[in-house]
Structures are given as C-alpha cells and as structure tokens.
C-alpha positions as CSV (number, residue, x, y, z in Angstrom):
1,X,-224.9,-95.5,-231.3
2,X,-222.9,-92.6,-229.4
3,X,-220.8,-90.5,-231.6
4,X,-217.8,-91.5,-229.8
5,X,-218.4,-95.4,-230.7
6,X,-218.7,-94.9,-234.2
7,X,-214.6,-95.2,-234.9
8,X,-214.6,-97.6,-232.6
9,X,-217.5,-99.8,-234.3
10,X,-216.1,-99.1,-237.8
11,X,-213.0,-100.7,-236.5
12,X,-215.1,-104.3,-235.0
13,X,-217.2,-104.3,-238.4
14,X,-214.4,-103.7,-240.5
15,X,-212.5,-107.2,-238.4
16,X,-215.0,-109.5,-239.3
17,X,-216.2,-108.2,-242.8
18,X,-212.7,-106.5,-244.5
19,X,-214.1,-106.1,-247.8
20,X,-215.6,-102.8,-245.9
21,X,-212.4,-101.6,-243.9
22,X,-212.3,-97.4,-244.4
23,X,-215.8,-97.4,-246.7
24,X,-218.2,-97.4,-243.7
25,X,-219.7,-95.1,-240.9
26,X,-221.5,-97.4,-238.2
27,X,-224.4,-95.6,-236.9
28,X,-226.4,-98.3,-235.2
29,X,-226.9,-101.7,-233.9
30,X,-230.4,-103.5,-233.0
31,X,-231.5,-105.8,-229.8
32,X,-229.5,-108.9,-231.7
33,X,-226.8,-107.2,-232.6
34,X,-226.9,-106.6,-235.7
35,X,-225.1,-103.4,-236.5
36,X,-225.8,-100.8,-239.3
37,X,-223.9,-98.6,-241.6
38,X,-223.3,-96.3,-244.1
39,X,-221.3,-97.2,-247.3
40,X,-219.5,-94.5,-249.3
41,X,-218.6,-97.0,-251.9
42,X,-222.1,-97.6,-252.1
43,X,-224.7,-94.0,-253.4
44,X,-227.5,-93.2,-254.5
45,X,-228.4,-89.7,-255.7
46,X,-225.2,-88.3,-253.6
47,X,-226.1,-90.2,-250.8
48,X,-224.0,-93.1,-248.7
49,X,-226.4,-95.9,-248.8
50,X,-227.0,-98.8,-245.8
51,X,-225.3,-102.1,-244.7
52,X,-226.5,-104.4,-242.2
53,X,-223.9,-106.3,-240.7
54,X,-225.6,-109.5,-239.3
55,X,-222.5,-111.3,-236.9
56,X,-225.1,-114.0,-236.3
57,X,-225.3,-115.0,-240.2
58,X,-221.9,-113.3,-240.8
59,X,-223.4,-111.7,-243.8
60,X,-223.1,-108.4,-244.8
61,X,-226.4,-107.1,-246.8
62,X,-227.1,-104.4,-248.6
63,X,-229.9,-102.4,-248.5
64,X,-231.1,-100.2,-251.6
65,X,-231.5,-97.1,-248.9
66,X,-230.1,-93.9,-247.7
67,X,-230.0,-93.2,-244.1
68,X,-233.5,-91.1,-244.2
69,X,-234.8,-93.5,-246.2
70,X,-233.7,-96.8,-243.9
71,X,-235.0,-94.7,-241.0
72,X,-238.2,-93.5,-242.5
73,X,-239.6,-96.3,-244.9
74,X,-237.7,-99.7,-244.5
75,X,-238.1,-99.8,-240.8
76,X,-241.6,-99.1,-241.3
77,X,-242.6,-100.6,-244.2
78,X,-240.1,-103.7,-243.5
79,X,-239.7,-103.7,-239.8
80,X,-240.3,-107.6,-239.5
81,X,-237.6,-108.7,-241.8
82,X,-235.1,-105.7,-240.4
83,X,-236.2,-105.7,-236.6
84,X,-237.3,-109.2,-236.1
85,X,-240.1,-107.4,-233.4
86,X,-242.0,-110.9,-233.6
87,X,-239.0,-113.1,-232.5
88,X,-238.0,-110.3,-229.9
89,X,-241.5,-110.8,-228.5
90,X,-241.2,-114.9,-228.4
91,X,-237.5,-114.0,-226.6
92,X,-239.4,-111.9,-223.8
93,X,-242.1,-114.6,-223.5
94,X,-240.1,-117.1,-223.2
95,X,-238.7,-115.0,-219.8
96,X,-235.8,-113.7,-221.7
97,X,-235.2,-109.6,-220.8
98,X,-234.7,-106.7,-222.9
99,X,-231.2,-105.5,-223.6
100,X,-229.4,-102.5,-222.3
101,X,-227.2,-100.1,-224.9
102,X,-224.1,-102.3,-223.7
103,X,-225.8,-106.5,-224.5
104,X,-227.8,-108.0,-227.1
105,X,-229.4,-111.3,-227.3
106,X,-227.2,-113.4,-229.7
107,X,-227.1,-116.9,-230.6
108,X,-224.9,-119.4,-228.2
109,X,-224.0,-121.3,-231.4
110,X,-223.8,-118.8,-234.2
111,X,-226.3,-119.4,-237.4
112,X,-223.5,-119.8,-239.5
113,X,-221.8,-122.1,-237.2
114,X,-225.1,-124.4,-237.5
115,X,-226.8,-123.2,-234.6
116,X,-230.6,-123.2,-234.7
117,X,-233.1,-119.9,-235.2
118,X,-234.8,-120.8,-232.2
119,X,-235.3,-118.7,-228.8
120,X,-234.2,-121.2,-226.8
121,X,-230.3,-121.1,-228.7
122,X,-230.3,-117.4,-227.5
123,X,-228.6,-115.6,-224.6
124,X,-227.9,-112.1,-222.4
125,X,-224.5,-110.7,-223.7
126,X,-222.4,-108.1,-223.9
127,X,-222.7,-106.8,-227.4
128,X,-218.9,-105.9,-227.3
129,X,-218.1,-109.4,-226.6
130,X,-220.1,-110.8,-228.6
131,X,-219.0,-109.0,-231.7
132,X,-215.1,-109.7,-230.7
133,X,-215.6,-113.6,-231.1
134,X,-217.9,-113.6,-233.3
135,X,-215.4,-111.5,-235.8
136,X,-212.9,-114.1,-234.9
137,X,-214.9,-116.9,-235.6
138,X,-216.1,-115.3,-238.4
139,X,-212.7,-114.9,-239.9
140,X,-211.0,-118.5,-239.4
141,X,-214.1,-119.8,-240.7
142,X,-214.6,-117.1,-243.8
143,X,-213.5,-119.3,-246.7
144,X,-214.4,-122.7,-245.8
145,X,-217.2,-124.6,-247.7
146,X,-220.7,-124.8,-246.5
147,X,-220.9,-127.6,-244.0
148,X,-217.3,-127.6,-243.1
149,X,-216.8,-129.4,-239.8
150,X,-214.8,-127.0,-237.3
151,X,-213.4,-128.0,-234.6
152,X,-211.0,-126.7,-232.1
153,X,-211.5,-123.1,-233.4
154,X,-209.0,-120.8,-231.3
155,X,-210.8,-117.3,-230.0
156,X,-207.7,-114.9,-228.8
C-alpha cells in the first residue's frame, strides 16, 4: 500500500467495520482484497498487533501478530489460509488474470450475501470500487440474522 493511501484506506475500513474507526493503520491489501492493519487497541509487547479485514466475508479477524511477525512467520508458516495461493492458482487456470495495484478479484455475489467460494463467482475489479459497495452492503446488512433475505438493497 502507498503511504499516501493509508488515510485514505483507514477511512474505507473504518465505513464498513466502525468498531475500528481511529484504532487502525492500513498497511496492505492482497490479490482478493482483503486489506490489512495495524490495531493500537490491540498490543503485544508494545507492539500494534494485525487485522485482516475480509470485505468478501465482512469479517474482521484478528491475528495474534505484530507487523514483523505477520510478515515474517504467518505468511510463511500460514500462507494458505492468509494468501489463498492455491485458489489464486485455480483463478489463473481457469483464464482469469492477475491483478494490478488498482483491482482485485472479488466475489460477484459477496460470501456473506450467500454467494458461493467458487472461481467461477469471481471477477476483475477495481479494488476501490469494490471496497465502496461492499462497505455499503456490508453496513445495511450488519445486524440482520443469518439467512436474512435482502432484497432491493440501495448502493449510493
């Protein structure tokens, strides 16, 4: 993530999950979208410790890691369950193409919508975009029971 997006990004993470607003620092996002951040509220020997805010599951989770830590051991050691590498592979066999800085490849029918896990429910977007409905889906749908039908959701 540039250093001049992080306000910005703090801003879009901080619309869709406000139990964060002015406790994070953005400092990434991954070929899906899924954006990650520092929580001051959150430490762990003086040391901010990671979110991962997934717009797809519109979940925020918490990981029991500092940034050096996140960088050095969980995207190692965990890299399937953070990166999703083998799902990024069955994207690009399926003919889908890699990202730039500006897209991801997120779900046409969000996973907390209903939409299916599956490669062929995925799509080219601008990660901006996609993070600006999401967060508004994600908010007029935040406290409704599981299995809710929506209908006529209004995206501004």
């Amino acid at each position: 993530m540039r250093a001049d997006a992080i306000e910005k990004w703090n801003e879009v993470l901080a619309g869709a999950f406000p139990d964060f607003q002015g406790r994070i620092c953005a400092f990434g996002y991954d070929w899906m979208g899924t954006c990650f951040a520092l929580d001051k509220n959150r430490t762990e020997g003086g040391e901010s410790l990671v979110v991962l805010f997934e717009v797809d599951t519109a979940e925020a989770l918490e990981v029991p890691a500092d940034f050096a830590s996140f960088h050095n051991e969980t995207l190692i050691e965990q890299r399937e369950a953070a990166l999703t590498p083998s799902f990024f592979d069955a994207w690009i066999s399926a003919g889908g193409a890699a990202p730039r800085p500006d897209q991801c490849v997120g779900y046409k029918v969000p996973l907390f919508l209903g939409g299916q896990d599956t490669v062929e429910n995925l799509e080219l977007t601008d990660l901006a975009v996609y993070w600006e409905i999401s967060s508004q889906l994600i908010a007029e749908t935040r406290n409704l029971p599981p299995g809710t039908p929506v209908k006529g959701v209004s995206v501004d």
